[in-house]
C-alpha distance (Angstrom), angle and dihedral (degrees) to the residues before:
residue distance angle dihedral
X1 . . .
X2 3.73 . .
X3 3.83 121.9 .
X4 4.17 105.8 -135.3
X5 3.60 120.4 -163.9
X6 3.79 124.0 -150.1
X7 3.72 127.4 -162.0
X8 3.88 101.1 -127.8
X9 3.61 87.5 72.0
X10 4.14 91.2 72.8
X11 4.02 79.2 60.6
X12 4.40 99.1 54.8
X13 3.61 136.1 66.7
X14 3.58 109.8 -135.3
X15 3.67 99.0 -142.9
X16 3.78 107.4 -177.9
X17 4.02 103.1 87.3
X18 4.14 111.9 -133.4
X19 3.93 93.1 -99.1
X20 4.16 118.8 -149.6
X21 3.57 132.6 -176.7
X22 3.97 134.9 -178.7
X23 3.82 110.1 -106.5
X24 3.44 108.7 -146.7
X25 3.86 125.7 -117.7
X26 4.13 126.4 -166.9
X27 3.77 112.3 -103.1
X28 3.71 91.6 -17.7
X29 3.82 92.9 177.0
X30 3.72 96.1 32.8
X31 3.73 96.2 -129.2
X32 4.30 79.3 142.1
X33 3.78 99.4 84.5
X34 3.61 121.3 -150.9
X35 3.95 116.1 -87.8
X36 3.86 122.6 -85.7
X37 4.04 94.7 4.5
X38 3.62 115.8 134.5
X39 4.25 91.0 -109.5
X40 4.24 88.3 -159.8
X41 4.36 80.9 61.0
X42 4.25 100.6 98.2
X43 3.87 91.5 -155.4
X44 3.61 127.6 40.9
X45 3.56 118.5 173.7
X46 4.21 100.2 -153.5
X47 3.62 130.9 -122.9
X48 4.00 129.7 -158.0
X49 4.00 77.4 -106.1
X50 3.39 96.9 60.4
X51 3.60 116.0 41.6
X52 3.68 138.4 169.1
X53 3.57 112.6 -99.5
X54 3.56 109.3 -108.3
X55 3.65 97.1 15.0
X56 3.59 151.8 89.2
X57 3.64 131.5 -144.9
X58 3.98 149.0 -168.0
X59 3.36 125.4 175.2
X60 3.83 137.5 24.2
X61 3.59 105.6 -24.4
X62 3.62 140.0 -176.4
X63 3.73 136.5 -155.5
X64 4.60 108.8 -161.1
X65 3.63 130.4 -154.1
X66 3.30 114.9 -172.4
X67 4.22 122.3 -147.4
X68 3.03 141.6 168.9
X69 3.91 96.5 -93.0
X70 4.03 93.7 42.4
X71 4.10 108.6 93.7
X72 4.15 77.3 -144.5
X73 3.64 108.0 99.1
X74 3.69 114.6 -166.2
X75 3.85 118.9 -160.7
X76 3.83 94.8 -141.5
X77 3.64 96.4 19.9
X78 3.78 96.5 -97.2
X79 3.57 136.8 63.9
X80 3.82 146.8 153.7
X81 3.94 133.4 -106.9
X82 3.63 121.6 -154.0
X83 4.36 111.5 -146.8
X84 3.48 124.9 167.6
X85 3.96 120.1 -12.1
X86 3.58 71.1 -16.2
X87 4.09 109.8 168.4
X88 3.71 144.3 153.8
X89 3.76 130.4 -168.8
X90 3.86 148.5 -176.8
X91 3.75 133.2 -153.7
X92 3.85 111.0 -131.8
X93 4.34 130.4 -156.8
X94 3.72 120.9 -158.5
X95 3.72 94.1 -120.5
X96 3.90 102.5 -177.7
X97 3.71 135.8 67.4
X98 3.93 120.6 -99.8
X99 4.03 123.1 29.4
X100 4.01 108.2 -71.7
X101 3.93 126.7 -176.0
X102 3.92 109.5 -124.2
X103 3.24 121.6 -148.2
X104 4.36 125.9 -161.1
X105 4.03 122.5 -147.1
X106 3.46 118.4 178.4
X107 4.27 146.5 165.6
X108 3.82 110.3 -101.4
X109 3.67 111.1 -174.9
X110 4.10 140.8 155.4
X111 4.19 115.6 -127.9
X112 3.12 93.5 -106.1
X113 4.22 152.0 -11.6
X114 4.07 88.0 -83.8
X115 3.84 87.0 47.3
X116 3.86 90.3 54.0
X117 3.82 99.8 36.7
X118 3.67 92.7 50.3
X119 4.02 109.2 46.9
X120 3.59 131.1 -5.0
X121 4.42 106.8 -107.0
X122 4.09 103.3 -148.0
X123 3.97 133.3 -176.1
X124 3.70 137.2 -141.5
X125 3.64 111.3 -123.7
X126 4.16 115.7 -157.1
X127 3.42 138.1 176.6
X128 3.83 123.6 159.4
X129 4.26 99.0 -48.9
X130 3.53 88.5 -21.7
X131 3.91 124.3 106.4
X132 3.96 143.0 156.0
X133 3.33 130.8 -176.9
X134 4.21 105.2 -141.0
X135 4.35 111.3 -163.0
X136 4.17 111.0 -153.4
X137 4.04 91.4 -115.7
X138 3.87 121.3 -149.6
X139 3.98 127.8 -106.3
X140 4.24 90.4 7.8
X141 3.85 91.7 116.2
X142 3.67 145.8 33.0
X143 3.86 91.1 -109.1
X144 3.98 141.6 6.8
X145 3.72 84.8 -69.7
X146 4.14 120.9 96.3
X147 3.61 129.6 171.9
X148 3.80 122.3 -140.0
X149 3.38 148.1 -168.3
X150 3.34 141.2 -134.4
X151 4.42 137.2 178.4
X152 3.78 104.4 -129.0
X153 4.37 101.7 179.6
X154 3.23 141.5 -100.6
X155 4.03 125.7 -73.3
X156 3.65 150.0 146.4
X157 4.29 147.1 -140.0
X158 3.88 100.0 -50.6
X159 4.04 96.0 32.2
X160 3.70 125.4 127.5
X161 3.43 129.5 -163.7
X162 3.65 137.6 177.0
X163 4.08 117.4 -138.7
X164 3.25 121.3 -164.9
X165 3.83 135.8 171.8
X166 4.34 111.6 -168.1
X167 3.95 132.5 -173.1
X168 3.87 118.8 -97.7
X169 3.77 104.9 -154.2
X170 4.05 108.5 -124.8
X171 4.24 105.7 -116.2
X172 3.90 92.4 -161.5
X173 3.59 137.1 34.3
X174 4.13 134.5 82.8
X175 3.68 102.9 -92.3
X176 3.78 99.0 39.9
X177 3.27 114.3 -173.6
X178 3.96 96.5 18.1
X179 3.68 85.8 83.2
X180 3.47 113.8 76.9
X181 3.83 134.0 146.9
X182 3.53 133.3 -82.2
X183 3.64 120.1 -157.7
X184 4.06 128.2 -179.1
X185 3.97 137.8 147.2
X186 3.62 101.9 55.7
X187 4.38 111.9 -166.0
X188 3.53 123.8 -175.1
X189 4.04 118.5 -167.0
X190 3.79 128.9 -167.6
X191 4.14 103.0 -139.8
X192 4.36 116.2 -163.8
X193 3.59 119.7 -135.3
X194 3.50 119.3 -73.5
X195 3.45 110.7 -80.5
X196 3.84 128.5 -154.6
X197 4.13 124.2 -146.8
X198 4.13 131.4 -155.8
X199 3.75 106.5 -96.6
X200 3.94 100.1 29.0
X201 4.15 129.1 69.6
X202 3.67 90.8 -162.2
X203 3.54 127.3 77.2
X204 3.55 124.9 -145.7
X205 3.87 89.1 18.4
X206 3.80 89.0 147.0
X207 3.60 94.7 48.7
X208 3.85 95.2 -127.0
X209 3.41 92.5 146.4
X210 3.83 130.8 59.6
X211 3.84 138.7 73.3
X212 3.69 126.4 8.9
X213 4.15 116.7 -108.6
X214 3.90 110.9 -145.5
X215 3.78 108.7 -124.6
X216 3.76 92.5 -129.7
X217 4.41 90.4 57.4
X218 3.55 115.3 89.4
X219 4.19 81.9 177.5
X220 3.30 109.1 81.7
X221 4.13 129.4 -136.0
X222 4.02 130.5 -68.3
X223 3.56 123.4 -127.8
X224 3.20 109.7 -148.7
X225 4.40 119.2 -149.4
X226 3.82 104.4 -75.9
X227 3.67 118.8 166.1
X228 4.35 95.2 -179.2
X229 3.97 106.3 83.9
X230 3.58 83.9 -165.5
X231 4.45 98.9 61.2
X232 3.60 89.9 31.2
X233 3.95 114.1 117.2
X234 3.79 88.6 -138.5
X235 3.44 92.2 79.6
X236 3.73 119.3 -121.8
X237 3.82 92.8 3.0
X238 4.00 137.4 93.0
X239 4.23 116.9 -134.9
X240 3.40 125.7 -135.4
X241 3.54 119.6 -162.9
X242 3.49 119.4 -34.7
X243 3.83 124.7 -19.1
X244 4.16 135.4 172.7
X245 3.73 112.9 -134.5
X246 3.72 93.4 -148.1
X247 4.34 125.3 -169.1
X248 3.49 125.0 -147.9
X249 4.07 99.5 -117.3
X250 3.81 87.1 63.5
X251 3.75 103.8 36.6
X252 3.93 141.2 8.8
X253 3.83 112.2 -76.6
X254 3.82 120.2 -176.2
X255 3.48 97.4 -139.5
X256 3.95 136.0 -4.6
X257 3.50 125.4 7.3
X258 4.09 96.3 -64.8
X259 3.78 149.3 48.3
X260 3.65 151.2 144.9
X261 3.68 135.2 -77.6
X262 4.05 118.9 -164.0
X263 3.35 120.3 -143.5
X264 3.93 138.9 -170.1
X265 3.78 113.2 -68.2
X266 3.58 141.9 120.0
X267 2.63 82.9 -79.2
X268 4.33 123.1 -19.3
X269 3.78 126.2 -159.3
X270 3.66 148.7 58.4
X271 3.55 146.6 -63.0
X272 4.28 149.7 165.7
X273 3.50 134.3 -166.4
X274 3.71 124.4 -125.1
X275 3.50 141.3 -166.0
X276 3.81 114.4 -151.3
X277 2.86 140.7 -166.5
X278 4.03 125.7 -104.8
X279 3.78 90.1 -142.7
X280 3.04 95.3 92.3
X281 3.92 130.5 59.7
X282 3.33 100.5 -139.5
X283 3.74 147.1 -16.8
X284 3.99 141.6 -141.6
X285 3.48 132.5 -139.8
X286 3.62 125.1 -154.8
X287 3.67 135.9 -166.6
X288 3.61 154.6 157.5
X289 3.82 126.4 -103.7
X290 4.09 123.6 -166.7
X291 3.29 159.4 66.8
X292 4.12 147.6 -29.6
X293 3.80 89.3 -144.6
X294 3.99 78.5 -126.5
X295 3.78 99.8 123.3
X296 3.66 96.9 -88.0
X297 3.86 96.0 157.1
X298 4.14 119.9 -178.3
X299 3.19 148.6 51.4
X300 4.50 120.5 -36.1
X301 3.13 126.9 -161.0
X302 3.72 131.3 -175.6
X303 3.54 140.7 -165.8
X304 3.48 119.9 -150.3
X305 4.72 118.9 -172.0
X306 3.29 121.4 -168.9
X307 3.41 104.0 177.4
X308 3.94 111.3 -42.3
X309 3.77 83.7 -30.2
X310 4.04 112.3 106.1
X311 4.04 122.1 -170.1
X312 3.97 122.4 179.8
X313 3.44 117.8 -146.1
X314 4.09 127.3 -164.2
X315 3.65 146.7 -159.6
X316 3.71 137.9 162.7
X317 3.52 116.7 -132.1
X318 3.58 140.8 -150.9
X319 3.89 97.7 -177.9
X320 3.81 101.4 -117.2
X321 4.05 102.0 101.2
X322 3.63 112.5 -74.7
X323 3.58 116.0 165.5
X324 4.16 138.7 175.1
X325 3.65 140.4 178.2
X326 3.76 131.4 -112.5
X327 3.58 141.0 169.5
X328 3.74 146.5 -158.5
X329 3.32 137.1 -149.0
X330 4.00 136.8 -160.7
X331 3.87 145.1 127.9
X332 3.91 120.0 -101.5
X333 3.67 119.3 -122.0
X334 3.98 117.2 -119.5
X335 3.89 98.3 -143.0
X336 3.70 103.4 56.8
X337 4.10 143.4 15.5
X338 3.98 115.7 -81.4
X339 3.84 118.3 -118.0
X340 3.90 105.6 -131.0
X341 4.09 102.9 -170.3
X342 3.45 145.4 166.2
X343 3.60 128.9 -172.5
X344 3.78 156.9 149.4
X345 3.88 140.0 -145.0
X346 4.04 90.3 -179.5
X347 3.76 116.7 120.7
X348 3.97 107.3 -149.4
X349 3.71 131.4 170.3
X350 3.74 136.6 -157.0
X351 3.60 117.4 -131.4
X352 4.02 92.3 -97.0
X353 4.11 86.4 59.7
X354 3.91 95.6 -96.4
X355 3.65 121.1 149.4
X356 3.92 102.3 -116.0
X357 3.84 134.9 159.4
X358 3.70 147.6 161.6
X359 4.36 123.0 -37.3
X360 3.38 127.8 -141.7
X361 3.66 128.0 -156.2
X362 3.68 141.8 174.1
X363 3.19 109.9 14.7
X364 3.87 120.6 -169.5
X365 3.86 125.1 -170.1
X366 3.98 109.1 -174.1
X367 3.95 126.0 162.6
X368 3.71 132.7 -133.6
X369 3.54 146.7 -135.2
X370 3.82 93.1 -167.0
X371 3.86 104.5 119.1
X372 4.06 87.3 50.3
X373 3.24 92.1 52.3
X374 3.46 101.6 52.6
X375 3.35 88.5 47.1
X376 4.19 88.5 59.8
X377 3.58 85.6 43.1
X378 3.89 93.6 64.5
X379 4.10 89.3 38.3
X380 3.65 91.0 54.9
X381 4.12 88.1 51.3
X382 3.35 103.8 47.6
X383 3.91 96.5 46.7
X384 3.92 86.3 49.0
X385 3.66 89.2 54.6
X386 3.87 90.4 51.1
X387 3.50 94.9 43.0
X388 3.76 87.7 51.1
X389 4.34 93.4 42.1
X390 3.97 80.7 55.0
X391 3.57 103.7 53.5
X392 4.03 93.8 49.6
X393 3.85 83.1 52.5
């Protein structure tokens, strides 16, 4: 499916504003315990008598507590541990009108520092035909806890789905088996159609729309590598890497109430792939350059393609949310799509030891006429000047 710009749309106002919603899951964070368990007990292995509420499972399956002499830490108190074959899942029903994207985030932690040290726990992610598999990374949070995201499909009133998120047994570490994930905090948001704006050929270029961030998480969301703009829960643009989605009550956004955070990778950021059109001569892209204000200290660089063009871009920062504007400008290439991209192969850390890097924000790709109508410009002149030459003849 390709994505095909056309030029009247610099000349509307889309007026409809991309609408989202939080679909509702059962006992998403599992703070309902199963029935007739002992609720003080930290680990409770589950039975087909005693359930989660809300879910199904197969497999080895845990139910946590957390206390204050267990080294596992839930973030609501409760949580769930995936052992062998261990998996839980959740039947889901398009519950409003019109077709919506819906988009998973979700806590992926190991049990405990050991656990996370020693080999890397990792779940299964399905929905319909769709699956990831999403790996607990190292120095991407404040603590053993990470939040994740994950593209679920598009559907409708009268839709059912099946979710559901399944062990993947670690193939290297000491303990082996002992290290199995722990998920908790399950979201599910209802995303509009993309939506395009007067004065921008990108949507989403302010990344309003995407994941939901749990009121309770000061840590942002992971992006997980996707390559397919279209499945990617940042709407309308592909992931490369690793990225933070980051909001604005937690860190310093430009603009709006979202942005992006690049982190180390090989490289880390974003990217979508346009076709334009050859109408116009040539076109400008605009963006935002900073900070998090999260104690991101050193030197950022960023590369910015547009096309086979590629522009580096750099700031020094001192971690407490500076931010400037920048632009590009090039000509698009009538035989094939253009390759807009940003990215970063720095490796930063916040004081705390947290991978951390440069944000971008509002970015605005608009096309010109300018070369054409310079060109009229000096037309118009010189047949003035001969129009004037002939009358005083």
């Amino acid at each position: 499916m390709k994505h095909v710009f056309h030029p009247l749309l610099l000349f509307f106002v889309c007026i409809t504003i991309s609408s989202s919603a939080q679909d509702s899951l059962q006992n998403p964070d599992f703070e309902s315990p199963p029935a007739a368990i002992n609720i003080t007990s930290q680990v409770f292995l589950l039975t087909k008598a005693n359930s989660i509420p809300g879910w199904s499972f197969n497999g080895t399956v845990w139910y946590l507590t957390s206390s204050a002499n267990s080294s596992f830490k839930a973030r609501d108190g409760h949580a769930v541990r995936l052992g062998e074959n261990g998996r839980i899942n959740q039947t889901l029903r398009g519950t409003a009108d019109g077709y919506w994207d819906h988009i998973l985030s979700f806590n992926l932690a190991a049990l405990n520092e050991g656990c996370a040290a020693d080999s890397p726990a990792a779940v299964n992610v399905s929905v319909l035909e769709t699956w990831k598999v999403i790996f607990l990374g190292r120095n991407l949070s404040r603590d053993m806890w990470e939040r994740h995201a994950f593209y679920m499909g598009g559907w409708g009133r009268g839709d059912s789905v099946n979710l559901e998120i399944a062990s993947v047994a670690s193939t290297s570490g000491r303990n082996g088996s002992s290290c199995w994930p722990v998920v908790d905090a399950f979201t599910v948001k209802r995303n509009g159609m993309p939506r395009w704006y007067e004065g921008n050929m990108l949507a989403n270029g302010g990344f309003e729309v995407g994941p939901a961030f749990l009121s309770n998480s000061s840590d942002g969301i992971l992006l997980n590598d996707e390559p397919d703009r279209l499945v990617s829960p940042l709407q309308q643009w592909a992931v490369l890497g690793t990225i933070k989605y980051i909001d604005s009550k937690h860190y310093k956004v430009p603009q709006g109430k979202a942005a992006v955070e690049l982190l180390s990778g090989a490289p880390s950021g974003i990217q979508v792939d346009l076709k334009l059109p050859t109408t116009f001569t040539s076109y400008t892209l605009n963006f935002t350059m900073g900070d998090a204000n999260d104690s991101c200290v050193g030197d950022f660089i960023v590369y910015v393609q547009t096309g086979e063009d590629v522009h580096n871009f750099t700031m020094r920062s001192n971690g407490t949310g500076s931010a400037s504007r920048h632009s590009v400008r090039f000509k698009a290439e009538s035989s094939k799509e253009t390759s807009v991209r940003f990215y970063s192969f720095n490796e930063t850390r916040a004081s705390d030891g947290v991978l951390c890097g440069p944000i971008l924000d509002n970015i605005v790709l608009v096309g010109s006429y300018g070369e054409r109508i310079e060109l009229c410009s000096g037309v118009f002149i010189f047949s003035l000047f001969i129009a004037l030459v002939m009358l005083v003849a």
